[in-house]
C-alpha positions as CSV (number, residue, x, y, z in Angstrom):
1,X,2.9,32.8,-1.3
2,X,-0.7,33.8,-1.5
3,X,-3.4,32.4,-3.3
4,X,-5.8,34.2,-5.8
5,X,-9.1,32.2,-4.7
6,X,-10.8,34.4,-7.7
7,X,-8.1,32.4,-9.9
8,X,-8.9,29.1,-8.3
9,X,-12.2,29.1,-8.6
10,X,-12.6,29.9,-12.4
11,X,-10.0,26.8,-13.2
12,X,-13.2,24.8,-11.7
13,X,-16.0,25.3,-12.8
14,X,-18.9,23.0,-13.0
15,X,-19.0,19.7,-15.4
16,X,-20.5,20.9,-18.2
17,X,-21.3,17.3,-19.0
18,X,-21.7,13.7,-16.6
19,X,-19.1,11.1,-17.3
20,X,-19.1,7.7,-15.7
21,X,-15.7,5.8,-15.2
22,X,-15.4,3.5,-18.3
23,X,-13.2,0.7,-16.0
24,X,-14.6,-1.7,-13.5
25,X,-12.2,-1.3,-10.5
26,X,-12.7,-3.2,-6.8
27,X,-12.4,-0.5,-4.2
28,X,-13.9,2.2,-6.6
29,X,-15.1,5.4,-5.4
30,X,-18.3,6.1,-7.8
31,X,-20.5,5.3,-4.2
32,X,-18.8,7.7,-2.6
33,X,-18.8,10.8,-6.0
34,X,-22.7,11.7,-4.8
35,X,-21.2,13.1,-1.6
36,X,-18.3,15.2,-3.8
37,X,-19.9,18.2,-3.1
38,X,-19.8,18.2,0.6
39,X,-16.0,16.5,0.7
40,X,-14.7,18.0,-2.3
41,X,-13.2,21.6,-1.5
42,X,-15.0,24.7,-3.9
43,X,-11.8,26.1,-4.9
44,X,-8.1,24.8,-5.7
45,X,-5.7,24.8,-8.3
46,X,-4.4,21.3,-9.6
47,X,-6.5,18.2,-8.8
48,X,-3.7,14.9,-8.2
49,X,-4.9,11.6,-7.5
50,X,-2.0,9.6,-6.8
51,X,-4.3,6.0,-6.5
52,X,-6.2,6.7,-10.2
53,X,-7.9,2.9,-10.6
54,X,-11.6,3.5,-12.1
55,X,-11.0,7.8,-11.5
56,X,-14.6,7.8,-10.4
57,X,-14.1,11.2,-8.4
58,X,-12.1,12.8,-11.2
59,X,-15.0,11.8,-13.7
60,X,-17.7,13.5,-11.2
61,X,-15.5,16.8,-10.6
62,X,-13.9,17.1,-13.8
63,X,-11.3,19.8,-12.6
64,X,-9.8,22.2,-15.5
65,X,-6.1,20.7,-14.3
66,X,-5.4,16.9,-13.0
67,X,-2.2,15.1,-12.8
68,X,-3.5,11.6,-12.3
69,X,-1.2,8.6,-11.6
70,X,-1.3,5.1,-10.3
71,X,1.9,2.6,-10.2
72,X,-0.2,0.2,-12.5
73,X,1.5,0.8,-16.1
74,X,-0.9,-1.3,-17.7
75,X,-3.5,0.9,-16.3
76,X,-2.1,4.0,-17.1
77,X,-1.5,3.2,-20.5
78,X,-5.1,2.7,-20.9
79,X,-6.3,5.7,-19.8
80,X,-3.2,7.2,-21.8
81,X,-4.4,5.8,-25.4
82,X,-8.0,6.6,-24.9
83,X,-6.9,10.3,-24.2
84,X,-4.8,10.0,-27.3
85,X,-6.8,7.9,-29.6
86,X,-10.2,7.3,-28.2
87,X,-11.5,5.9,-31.3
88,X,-8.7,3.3,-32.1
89,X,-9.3,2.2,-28.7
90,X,-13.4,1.9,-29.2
91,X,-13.2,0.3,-32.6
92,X,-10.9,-2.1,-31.1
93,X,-13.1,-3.0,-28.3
94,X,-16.0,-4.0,-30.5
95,X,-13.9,-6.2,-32.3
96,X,-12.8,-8.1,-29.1
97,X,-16.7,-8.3,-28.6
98,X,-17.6,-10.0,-31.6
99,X,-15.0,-12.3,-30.7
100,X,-15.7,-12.9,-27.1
101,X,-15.9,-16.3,-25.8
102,X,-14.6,-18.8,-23.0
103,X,-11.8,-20.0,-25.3
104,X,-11.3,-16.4,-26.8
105,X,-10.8,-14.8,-23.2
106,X,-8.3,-17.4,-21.8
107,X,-6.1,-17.0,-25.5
108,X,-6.1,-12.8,-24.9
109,X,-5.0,-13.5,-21.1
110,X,-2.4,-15.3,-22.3
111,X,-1.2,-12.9,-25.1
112,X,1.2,-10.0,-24.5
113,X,2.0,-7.1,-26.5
114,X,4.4,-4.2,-26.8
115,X,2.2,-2.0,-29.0
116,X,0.8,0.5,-26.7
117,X,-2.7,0.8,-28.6
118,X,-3.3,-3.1,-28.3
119,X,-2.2,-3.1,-24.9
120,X,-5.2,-0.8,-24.0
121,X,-7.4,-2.6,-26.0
122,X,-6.3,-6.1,-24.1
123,X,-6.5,-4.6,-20.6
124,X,-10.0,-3.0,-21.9
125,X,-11.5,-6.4,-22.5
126,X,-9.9,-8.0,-19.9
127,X,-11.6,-5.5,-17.7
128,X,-14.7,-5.6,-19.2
129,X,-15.0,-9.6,-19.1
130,X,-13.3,-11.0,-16.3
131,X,-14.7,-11.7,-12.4
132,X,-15.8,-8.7,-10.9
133,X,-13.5,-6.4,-12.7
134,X,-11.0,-7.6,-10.5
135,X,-7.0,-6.7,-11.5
136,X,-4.6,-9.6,-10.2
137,X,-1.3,-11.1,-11.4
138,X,0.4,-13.8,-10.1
139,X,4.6,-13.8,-9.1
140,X,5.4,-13.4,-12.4
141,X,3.6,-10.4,-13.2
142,X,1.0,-12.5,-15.5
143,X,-2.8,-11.4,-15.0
144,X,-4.8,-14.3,-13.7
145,X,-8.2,-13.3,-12.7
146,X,-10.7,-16.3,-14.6
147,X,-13.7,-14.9,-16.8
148,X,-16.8,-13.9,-15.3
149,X,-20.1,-14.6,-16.2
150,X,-21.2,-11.4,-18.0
151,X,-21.0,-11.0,-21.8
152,X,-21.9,-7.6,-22.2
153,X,-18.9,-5.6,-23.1
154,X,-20.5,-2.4,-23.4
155,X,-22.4,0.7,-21.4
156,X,-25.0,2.5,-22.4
157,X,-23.2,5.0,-20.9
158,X,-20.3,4.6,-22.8
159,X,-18.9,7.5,-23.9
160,X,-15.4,7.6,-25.1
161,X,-14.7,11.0,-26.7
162,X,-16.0,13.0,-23.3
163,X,-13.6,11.1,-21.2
164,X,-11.0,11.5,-24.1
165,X,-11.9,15.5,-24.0
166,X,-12.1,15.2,-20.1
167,X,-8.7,13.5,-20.1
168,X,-6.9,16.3,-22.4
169,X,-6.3,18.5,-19.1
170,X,-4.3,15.9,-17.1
171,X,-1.0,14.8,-16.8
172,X,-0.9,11.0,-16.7
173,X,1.8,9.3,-14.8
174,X,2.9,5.5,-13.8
175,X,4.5,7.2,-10.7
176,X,4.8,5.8,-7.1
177,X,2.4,7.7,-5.1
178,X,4.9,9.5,-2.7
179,X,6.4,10.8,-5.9
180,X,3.2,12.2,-7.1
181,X,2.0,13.7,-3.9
182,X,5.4,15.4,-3.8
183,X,4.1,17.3,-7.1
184,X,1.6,19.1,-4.8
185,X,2.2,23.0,-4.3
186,X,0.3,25.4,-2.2
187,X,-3.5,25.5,-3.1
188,X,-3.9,22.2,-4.9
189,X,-6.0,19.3,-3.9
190,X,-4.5,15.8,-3.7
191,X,-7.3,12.9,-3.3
192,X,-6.4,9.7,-2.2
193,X,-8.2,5.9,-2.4
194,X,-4.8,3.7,-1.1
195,X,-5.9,-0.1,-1.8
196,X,-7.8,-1.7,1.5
197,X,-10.3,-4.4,1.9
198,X,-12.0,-4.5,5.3
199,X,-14.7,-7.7,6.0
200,X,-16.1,-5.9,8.6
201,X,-14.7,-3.2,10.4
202,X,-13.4,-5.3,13.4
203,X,-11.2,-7.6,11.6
204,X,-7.4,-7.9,11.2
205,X,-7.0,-4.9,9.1
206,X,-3.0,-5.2,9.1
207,X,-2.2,-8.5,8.6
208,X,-5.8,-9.5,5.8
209,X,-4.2,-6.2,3.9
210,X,-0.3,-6.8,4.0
211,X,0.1,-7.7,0.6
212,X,-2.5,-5.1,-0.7
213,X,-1.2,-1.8,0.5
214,X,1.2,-2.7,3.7
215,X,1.0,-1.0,6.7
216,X,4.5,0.8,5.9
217,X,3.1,2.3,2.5
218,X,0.1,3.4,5.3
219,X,2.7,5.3,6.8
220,X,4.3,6.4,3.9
221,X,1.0,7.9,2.6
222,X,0.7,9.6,5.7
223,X,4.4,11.2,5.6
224,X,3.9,12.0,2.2
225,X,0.8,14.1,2.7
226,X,2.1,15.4,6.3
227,X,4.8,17.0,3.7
228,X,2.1,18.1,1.2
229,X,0.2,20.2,3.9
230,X,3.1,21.5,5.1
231,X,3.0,22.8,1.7
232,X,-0.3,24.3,1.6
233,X,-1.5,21.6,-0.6
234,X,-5.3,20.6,0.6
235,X,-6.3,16.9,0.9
236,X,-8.9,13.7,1.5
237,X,-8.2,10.5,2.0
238,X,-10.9,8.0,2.0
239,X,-9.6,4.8,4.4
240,X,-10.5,1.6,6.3
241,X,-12.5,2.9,9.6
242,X,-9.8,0.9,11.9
243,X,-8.5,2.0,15.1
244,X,-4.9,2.2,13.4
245,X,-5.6,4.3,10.8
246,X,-7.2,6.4,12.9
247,X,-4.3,7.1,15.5
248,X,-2.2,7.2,12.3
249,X,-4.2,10.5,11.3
250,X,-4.2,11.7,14.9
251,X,-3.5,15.5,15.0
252,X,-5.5,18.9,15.4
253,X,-4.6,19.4,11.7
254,X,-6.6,16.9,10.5
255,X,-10.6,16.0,10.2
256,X,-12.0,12.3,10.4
257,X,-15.5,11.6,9.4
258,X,-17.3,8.3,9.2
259,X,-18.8,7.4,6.2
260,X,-21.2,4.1,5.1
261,X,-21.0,2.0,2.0
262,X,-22.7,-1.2,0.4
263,X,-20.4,-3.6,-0.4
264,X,-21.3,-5.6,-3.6
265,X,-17.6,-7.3,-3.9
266,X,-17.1,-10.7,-3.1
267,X,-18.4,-14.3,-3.7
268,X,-20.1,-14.9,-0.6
269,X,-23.2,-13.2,1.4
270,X,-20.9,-13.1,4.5
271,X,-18.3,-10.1,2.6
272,X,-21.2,-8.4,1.4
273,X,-23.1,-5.3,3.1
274,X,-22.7,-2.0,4.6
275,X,-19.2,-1.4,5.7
276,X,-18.1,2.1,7.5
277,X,-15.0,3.9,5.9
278,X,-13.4,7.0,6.7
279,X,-12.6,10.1,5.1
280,X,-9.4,12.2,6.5
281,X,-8.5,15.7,5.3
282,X,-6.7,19.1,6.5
283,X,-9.4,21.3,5.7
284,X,-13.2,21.1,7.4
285,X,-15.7,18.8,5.8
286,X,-19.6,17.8,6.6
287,X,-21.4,15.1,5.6
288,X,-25.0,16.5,6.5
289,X,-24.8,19.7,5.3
């Protein structure tokens, strides 16, 4: 099979407008979106991002086709009502915020619904007004991250009908991500944000991040986009900048770069600073171009 890289390239054009994510999500990607244009390839068909969280690289690019998935269902049904219903979804939000409180935060953790649009709205809020923007459950499944200390539940950016307009080309999926990379044909560009916390860049990468994405799903990422260039699919992957991940990626086929960011996550001075990542892809990228 060919591809018609006249074809590709009018499916992409430009955003004809900025977006910014509307969720808080640790680990987002909107620190590394001002470097899209050096990492992102020009042309492709379908954009899949198989790890969605705050979709901080899909907002910047805004491709014309996106099948974008994460294995949280909670999260997916948010993003999945404010494609559907963007209004219901705002109008519910302000009246959560004229509500908010201590006592009114810890009664909507608490709560659970079956009705799609109020799950949005509760996972919203929840977003919005907890520590950090920080998702968590405990063994039962329960979210159980306490309130922060901001009160403000809304953006000046806010800006629910674009992303509602931007999120009427995707397919949105509560998928594992193997299955979703496996939806990757020739010519389309998979990006992928697996969940990783590094300290610093010397610590025990494995074992501090066994429970967060283990080192077996590492592999299994690997495999599954192994598979997907095999395919003709392109890729990124942005990563922890640790030896094993590294020797993972090891092949001909495959770029690393090094890449810096500023860490504003955690509680204490000693997590917080400038932390090197790395990106990986099959095709040839540049950061000082």
């Amino acid at each position: 099979m060919t591809m018609d890289t006249h074809a590709l390239a009018s499916q992409n054009p430009a955003p004809s407008k900025k977006i910014r994510p509307f969720l808080k999500w640790v680990g987002g990607k909107r620190w590394l979106t001002s470097y899209s244009n050096l990492v992102v390839p020009q042309q492709f068909g379908t954009y899949i991002e198989p790890f969605l969280g705050g979709g901080a690289m899909f907002f910047k690019i805004q491709p014309e086709r996106a099948i974008l998935a994460d294995v949280n269902s909670d999260l997916v049904n948010c993003y999945s009502q404010v494609k559907a219903n963007w209004s219901g979804v705002w109008e519910g939000l302000i009246k959560e915020a004229e509500k908010h409180s201590k006592e009114y935060y810890y009664l909507i953790r608490a709560q659970e619904t079956d009705y799609p649009l109020r799950q949005a709205i509760r996972f919203l809020y929840l977003n919005r007004t907890c520590f950090n923007g920080i998702y968590r459950v405990n063994k039962n499944g329960k979210f159980n991250v306490p309130i922060g200390d901001k009160t403000r539940l809304f953006y000046d950016y806010d800006d629910f009908e674009s992303i509602s307009n931007a999120l009427s080309k995707t397919e949105l999926l509560s998928f594992d991500f193997e299955k979703t990379i496996s939806k990757a044909e020739r010519g389309d560009f998979i990006y992928c944000d697996p969940p990783y916390t590094v300290a610093h860049n010397n610590n025990g990468f494995i074992k501090y991040n066994e429970n967060l994405f283990s080192w077996s799903d590492q592999v299994r990422l690997r495999n599954s986009l192994a598979d997907a260039h095999k395919r003709g699919a392109l890729f990124l992957v942005s990563n922890a900048n640790h030896y094993a991940v590294k020797e993972l990626y090891y092949s001909s086929d495959y770029h690393i770069e090094n890449i810096s960011r500023v860490s504003v996550i955690g509680s204490k001075n000693d997590y917080r600073g400038v932390y090197s990542e790395i990106l990986i892809s099959n095709y040839p990228i540049s950061l000082y171009s």
